[in-house]
DSSP file (Angstrom, degrees, kcal/mol; ACC not computed):
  #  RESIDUE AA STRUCTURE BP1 BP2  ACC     N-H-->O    O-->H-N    N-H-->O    O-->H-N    TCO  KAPPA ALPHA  PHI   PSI    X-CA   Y-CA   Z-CA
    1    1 A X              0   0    0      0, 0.0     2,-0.3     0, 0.0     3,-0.1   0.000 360.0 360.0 360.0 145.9  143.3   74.3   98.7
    2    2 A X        -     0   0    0      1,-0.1   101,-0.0   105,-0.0   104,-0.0  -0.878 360.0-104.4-129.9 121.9  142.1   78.2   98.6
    3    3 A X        -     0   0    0     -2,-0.3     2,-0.5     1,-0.1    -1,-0.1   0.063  38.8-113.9 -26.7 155.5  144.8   80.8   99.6
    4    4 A X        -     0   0    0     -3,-0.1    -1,-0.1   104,-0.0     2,-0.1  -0.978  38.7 -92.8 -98.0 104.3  144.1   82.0  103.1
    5    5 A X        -     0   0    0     -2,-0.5     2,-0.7     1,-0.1    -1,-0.0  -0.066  35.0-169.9  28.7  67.8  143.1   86.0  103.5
    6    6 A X        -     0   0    0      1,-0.1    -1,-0.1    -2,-0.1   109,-0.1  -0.264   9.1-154.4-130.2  65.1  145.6   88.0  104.0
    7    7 A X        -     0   0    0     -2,-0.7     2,-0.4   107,-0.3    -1,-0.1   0.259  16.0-142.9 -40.9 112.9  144.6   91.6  105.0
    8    8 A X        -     0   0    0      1,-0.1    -1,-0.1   107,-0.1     4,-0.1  -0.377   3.8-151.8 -64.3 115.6  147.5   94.0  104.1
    9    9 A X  S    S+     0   0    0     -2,-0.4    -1,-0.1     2,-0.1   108,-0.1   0.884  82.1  84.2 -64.0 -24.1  148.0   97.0  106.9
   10   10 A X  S    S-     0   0    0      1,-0.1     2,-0.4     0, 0.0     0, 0.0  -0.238  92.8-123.2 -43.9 148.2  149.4   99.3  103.9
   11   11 A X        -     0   0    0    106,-0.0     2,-0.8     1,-0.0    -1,-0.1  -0.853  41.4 -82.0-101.2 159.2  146.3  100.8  102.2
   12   12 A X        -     0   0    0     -2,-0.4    -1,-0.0     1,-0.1    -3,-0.0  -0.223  39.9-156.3 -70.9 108.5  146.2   99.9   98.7
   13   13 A X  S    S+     0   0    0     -2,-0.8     2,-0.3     1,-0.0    -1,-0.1   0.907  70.9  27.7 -21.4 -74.1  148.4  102.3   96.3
   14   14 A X        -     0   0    0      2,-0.0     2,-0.5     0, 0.0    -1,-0.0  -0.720  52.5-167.1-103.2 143.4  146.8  101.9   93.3
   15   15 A X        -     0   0    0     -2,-0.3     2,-0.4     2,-0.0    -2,-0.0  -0.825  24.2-153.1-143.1 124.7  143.1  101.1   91.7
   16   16 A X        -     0   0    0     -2,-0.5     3,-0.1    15,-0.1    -2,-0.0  -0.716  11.7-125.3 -72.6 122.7  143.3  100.4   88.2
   17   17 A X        -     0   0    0     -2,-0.4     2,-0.1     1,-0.1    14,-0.1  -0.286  30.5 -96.6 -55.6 152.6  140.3  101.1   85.9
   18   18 A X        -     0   0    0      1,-0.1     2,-0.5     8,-0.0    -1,-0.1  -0.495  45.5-141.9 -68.7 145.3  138.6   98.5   83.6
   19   19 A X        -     0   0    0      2,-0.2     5,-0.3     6,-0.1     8,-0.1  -0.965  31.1 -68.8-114.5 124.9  140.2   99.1   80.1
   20   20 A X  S    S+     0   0    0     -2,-0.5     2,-0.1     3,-0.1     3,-0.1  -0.193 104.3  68.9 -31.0 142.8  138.1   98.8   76.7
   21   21 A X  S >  S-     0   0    0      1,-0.4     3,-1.6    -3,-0.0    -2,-0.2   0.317 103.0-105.3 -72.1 122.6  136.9   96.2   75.4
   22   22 A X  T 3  S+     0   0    0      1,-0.2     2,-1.1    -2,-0.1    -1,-0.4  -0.070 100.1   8.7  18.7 157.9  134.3   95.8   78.1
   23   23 A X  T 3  S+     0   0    0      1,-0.2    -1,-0.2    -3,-0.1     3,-0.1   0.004 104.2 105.4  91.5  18.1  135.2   92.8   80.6
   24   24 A X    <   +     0   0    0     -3,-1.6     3,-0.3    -2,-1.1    -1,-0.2  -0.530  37.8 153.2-100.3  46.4  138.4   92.5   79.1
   25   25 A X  S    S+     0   0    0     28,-0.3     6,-0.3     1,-0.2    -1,-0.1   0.787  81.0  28.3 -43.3 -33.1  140.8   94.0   81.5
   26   26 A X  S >  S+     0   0    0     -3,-0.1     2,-0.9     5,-0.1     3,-0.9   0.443  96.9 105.4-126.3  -7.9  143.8   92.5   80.9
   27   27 A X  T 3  S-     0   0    0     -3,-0.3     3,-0.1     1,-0.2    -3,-0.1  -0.602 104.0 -14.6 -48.9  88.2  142.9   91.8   76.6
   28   28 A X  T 3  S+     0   0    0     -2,-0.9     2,-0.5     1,-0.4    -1,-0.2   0.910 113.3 106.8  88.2  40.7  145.1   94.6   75.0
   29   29 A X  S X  S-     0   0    0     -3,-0.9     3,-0.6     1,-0.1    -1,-0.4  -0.998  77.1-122.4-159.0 158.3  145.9   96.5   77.4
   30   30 A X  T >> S+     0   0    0     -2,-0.5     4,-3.3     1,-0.2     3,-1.1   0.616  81.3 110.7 -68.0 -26.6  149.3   97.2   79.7
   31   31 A X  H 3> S+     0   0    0     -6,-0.3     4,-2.8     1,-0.2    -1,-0.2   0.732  80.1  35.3 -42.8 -35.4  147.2   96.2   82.9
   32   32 A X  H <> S+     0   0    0     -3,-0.6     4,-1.4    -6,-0.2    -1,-0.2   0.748 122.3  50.2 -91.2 -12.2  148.9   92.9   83.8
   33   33 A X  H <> S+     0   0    0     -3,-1.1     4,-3.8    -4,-0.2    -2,-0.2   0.952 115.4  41.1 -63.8 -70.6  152.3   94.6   82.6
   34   34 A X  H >X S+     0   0    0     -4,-3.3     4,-2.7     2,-0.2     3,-0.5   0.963 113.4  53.8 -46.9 -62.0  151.7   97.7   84.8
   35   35 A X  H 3X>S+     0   0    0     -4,-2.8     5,-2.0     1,-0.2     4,-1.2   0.870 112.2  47.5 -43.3 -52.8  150.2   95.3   88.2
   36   36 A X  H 3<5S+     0   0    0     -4,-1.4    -1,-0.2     3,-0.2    -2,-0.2   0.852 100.8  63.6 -46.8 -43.2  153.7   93.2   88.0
   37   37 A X  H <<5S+     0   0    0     -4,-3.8    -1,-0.2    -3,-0.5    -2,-0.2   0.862 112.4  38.7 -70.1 -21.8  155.8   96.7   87.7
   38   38 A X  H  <5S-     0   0    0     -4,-2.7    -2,-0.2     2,-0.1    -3,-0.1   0.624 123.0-105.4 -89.5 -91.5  154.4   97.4   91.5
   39   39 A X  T  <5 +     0   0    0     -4,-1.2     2,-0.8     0, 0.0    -3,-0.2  -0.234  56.5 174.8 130.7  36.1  154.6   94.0   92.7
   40   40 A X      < +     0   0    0     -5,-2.0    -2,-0.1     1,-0.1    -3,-0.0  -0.656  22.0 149.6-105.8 141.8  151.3   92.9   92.7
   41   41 A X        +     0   0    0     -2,-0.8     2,-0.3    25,-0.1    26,-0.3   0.044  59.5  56.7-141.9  49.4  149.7   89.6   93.3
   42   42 A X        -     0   0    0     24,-0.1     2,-0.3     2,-0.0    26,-0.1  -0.926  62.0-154.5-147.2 159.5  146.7   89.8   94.6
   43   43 A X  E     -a   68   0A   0     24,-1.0    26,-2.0    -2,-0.3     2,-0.3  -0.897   5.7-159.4-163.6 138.6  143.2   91.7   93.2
   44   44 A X  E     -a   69   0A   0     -2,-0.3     2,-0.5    24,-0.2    26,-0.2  -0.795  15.9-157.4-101.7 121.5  140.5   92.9   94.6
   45   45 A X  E     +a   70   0A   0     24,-0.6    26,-1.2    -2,-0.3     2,-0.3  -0.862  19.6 155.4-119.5 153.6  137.7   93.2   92.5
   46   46 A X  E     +     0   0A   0     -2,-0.5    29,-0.2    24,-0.2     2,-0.2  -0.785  24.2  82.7-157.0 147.1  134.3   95.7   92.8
   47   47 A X  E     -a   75   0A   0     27,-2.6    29,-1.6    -2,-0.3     2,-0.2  -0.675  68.0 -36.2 142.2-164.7  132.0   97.0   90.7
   48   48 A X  S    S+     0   0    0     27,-0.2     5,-0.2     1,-0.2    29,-0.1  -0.645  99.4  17.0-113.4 146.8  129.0   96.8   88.7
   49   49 A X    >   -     0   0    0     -2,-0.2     3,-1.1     1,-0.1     4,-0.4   0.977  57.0-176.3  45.6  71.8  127.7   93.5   86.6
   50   50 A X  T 3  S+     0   0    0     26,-0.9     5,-0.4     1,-0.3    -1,-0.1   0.275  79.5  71.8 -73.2  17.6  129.6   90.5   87.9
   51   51 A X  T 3  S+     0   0    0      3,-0.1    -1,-0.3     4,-0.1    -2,-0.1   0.394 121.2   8.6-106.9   9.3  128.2   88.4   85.7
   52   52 A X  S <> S+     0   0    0     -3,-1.1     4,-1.2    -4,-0.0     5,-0.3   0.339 133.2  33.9-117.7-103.1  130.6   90.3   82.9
   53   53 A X  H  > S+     0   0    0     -4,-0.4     4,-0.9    -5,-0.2   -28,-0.3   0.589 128.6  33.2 -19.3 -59.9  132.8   92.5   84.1
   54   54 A X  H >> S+     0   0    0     -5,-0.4     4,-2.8     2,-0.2     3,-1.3   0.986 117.8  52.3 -55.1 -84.5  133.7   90.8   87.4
   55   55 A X  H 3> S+     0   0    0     -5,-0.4     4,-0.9     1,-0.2    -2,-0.2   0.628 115.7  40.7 -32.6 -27.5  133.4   87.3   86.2
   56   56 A X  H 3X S+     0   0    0     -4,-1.2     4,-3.4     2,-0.2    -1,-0.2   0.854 111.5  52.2 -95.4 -35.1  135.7   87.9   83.2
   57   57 A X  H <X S+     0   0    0     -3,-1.3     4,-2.3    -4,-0.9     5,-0.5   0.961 108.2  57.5 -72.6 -35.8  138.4   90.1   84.9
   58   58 A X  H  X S+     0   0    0     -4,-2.8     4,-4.9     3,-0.2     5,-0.5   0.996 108.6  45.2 -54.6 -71.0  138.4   87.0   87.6
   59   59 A X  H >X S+     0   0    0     -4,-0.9     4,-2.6     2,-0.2     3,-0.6   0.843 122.3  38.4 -30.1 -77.6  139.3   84.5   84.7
   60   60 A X  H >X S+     0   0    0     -4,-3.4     4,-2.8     1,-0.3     3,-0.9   0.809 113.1  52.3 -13.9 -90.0  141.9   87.0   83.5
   61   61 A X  H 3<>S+     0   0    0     -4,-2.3     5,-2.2     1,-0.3    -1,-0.3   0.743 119.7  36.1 -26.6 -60.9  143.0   88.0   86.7
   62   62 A X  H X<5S+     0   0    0     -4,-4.9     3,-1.3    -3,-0.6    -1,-0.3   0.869 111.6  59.1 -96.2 -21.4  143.7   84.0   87.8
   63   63 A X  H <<5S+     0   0    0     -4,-2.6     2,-0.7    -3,-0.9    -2,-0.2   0.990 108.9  48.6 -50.1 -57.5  144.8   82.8   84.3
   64   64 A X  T 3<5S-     0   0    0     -4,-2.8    -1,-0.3     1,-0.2    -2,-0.2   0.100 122.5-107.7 -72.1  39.8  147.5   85.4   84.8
   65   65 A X  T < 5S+     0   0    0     -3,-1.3     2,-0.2    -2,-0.7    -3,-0.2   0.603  72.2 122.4  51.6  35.0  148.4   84.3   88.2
   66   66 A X      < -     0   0    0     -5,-2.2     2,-0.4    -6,-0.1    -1,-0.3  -0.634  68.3 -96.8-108.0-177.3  147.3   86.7   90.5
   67   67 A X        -     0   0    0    -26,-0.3   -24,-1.0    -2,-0.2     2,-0.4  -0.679  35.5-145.4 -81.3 137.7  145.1   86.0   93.3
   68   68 A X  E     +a   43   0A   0     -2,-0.4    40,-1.8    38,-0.2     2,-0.2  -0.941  23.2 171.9-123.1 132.5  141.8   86.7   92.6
   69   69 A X  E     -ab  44 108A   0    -26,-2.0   -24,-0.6    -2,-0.4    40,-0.2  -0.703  10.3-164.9-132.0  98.2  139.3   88.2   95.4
   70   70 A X  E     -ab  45 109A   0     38,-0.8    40,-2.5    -2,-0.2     2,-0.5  -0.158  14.3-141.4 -94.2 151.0  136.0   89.5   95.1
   71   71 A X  E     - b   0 110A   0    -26,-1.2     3,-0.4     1,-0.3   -24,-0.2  -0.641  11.7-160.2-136.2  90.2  134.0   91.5   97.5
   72   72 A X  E >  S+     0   0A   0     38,-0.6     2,-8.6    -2,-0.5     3,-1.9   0.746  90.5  48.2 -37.1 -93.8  130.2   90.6   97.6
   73   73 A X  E 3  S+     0   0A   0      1,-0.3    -1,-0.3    37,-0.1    39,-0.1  -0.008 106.8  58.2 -72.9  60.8  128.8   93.4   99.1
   74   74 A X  E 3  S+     0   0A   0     -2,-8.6   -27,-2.6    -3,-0.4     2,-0.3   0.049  95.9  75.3-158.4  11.9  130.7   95.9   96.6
   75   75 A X  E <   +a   47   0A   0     -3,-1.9   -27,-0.2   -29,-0.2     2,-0.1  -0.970  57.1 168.1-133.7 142.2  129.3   94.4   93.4
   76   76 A X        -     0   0    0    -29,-1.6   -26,-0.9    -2,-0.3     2,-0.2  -0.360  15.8-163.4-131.4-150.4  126.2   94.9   92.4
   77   77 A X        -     0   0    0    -28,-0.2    14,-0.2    -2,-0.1    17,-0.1  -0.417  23.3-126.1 169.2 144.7  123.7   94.3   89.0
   78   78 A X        -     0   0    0     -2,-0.2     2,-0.2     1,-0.1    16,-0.1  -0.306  44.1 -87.9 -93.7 170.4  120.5   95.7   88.0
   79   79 A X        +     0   0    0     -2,-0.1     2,-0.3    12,-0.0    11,-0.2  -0.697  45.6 176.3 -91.5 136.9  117.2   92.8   86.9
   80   80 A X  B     -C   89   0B   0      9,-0.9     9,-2.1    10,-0.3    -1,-0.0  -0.889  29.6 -80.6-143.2-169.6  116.7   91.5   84.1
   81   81 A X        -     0   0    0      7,-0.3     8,-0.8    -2,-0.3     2,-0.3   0.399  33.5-119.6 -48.1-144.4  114.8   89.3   82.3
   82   82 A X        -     0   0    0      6,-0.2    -1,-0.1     7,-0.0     7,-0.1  -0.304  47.2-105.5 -58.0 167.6  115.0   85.1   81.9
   83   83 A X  S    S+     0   0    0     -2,-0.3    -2,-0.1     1,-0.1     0, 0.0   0.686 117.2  38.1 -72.0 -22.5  115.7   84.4   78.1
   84   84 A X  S    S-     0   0    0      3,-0.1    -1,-0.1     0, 0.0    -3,-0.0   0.296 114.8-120.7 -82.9   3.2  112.3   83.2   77.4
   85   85 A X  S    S+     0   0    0      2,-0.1     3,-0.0     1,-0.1    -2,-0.0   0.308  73.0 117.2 115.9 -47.6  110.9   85.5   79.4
   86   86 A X  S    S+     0   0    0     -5,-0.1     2,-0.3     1,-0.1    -1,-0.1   0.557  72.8  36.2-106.8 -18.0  108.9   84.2   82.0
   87   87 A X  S    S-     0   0    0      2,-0.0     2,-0.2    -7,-0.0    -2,-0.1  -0.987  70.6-130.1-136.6 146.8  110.6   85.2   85.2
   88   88 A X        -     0   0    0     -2,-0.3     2,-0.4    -9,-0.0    -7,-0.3  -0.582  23.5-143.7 -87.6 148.9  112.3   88.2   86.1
   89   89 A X  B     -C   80   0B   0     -9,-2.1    -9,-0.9    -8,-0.8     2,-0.1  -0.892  19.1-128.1 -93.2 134.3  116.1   87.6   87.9
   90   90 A X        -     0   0    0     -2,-0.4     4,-0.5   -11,-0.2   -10,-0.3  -0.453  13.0-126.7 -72.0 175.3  117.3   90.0   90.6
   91   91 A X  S  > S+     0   0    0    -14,-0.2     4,-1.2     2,-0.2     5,-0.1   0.570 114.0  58.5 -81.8 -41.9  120.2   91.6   90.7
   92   92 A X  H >> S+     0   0    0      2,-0.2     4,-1.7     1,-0.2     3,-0.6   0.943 110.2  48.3 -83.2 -47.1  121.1   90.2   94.3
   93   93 A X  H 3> S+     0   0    0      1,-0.3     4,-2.5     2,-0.2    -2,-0.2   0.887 110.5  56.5 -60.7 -34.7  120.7   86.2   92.4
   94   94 A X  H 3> S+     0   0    0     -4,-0.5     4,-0.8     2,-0.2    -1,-0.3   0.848 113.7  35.6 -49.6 -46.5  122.9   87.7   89.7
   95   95 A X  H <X S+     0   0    0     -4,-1.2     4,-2.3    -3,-0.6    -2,-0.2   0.808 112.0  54.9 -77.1 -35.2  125.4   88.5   92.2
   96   96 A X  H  X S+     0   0    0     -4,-1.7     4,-2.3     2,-0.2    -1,-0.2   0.860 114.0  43.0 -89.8 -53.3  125.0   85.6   94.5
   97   97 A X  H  < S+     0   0    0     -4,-2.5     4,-0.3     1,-0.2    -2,-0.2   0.617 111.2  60.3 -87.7  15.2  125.6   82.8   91.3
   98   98 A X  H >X S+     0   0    0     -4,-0.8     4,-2.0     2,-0.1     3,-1.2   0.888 111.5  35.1 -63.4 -74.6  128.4   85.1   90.2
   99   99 A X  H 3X S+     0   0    0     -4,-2.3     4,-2.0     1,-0.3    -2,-0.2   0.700 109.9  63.6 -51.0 -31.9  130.2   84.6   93.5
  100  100 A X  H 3X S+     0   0    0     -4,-2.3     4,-1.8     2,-0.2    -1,-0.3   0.963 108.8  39.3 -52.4 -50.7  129.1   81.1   93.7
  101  101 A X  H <> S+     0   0    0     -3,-1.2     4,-0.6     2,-0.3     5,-0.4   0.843 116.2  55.1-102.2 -37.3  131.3   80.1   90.3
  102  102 A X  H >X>S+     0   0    0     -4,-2.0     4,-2.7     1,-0.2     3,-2.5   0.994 107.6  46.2 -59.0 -62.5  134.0   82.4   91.4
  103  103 A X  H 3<5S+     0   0    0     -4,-2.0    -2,-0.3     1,-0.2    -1,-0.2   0.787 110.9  60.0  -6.0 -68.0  134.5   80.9   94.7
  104  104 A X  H 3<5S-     0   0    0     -4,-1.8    -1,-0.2    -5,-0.2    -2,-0.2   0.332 126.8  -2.8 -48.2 -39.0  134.4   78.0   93.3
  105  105 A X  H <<5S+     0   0    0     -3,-2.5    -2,-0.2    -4,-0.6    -3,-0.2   0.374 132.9  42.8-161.9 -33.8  137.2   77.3   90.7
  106  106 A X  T  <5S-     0   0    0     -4,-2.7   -38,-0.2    -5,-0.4     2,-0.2   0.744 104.2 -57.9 -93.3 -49.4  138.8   81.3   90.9
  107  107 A X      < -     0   0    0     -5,-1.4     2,-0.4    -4,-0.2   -38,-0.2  -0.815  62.9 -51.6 177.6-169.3  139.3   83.0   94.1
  108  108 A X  E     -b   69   0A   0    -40,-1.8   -38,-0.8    -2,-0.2     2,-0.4  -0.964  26.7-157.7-119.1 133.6  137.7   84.1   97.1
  109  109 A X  E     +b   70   0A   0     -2,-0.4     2,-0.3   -40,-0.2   -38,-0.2  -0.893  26.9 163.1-113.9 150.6  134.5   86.4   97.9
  110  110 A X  E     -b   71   0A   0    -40,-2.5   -38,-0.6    -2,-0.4     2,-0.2  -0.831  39.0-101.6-152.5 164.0  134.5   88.0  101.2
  111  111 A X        -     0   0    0     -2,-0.3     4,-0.1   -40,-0.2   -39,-0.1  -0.471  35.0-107.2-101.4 158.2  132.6   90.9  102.7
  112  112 A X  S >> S+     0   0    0     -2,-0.2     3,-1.0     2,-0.2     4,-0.7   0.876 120.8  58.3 -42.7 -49.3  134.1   94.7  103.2
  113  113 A X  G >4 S+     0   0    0      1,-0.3     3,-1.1     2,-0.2    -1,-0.2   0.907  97.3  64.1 -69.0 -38.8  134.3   94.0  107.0
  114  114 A X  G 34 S+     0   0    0      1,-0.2    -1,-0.3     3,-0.0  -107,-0.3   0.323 111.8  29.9 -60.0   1.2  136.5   91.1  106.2
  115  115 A X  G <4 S+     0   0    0     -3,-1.0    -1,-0.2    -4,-0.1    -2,-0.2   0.306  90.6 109.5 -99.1 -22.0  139.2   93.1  104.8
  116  116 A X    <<        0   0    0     -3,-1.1  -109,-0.1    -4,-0.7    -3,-0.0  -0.318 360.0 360.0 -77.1 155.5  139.1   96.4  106.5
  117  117 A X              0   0    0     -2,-0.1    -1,-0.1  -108,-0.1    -4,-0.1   0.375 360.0 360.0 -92.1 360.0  141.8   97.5  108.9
C-alpha cells in the first residue's frame, strides 16, 4: 500500500545538496545522519538526470527509511543515444521510465501543483 501525500503547511527548512560521489547521496556522507537530527522522514527529490542521480538517491533515500517522493515536472535529462545506436532517447522518455520504476517499488511522483500550498 503507497503512503498517502501529505502536504506540510510549514515550508521546507532545509534542501540538502547531492554529496560526492555522484548519485551517492547518502554513500559517505553525514546526509542521513544530518536529515534524522531535524526530524525528517520524508524527501522530495528534483533535479537533473533521474535515471542516476534521482533514481539512486530514491534507493538510498527508501533503504534508509524515509519516504521517498519525486516530482516529475522538476526533473529533467538531456537525449542521448540507444547503445547500439540506432535510435535516439528523449530526455522526456528518460524521465517518464525513471518515474515509472520509482513509483513502482520506491515512492511516489507527483506534479509541483500537487504539493504546493
Amino acid at each position: 500500500m503507497r503512503r498517502p501525500l501529505r502536504p506540510s503547511a510549514r515550508p521546507l527548512a532545509n534542501v540538502a545538496d547531492e554529496h560526492t560521489p555522484p548519485s551517492l547521496s547518502f554513500h559517505h556522507t553525514d546526509l542521513d545522519s544530518y536529515l534524522r537530527s531535524k526530524g525528517v522522514k520524508d524527501i522530495v527529490l528534483v533535479g537533473y538526470q533521474p535515471q542516476f542521480c534521482i533514481s539512486t538517491t530514491a534507493v538510498s533515500g527508501q533503504h534508509q527509511g524515509f519516504n521517498v517522493t519525486v516530482v516529475r515536472d522538476c526533473i529533467g535529462s538531456h537525449d542521448l543515444r540507444s547503445w547500439d545506436d540506432k535510435r535516439e532517447i528523449k530526455g522526456d522518455e528518460l524521465c517518464d521510465t525513471a518515474c515509472d520504476l520509482i513509483q513502482d517499488a520506491l515512492g511516489l511522483v507527483v506534479l509541483a501543483k500537487d504539493i504546493r500550498d
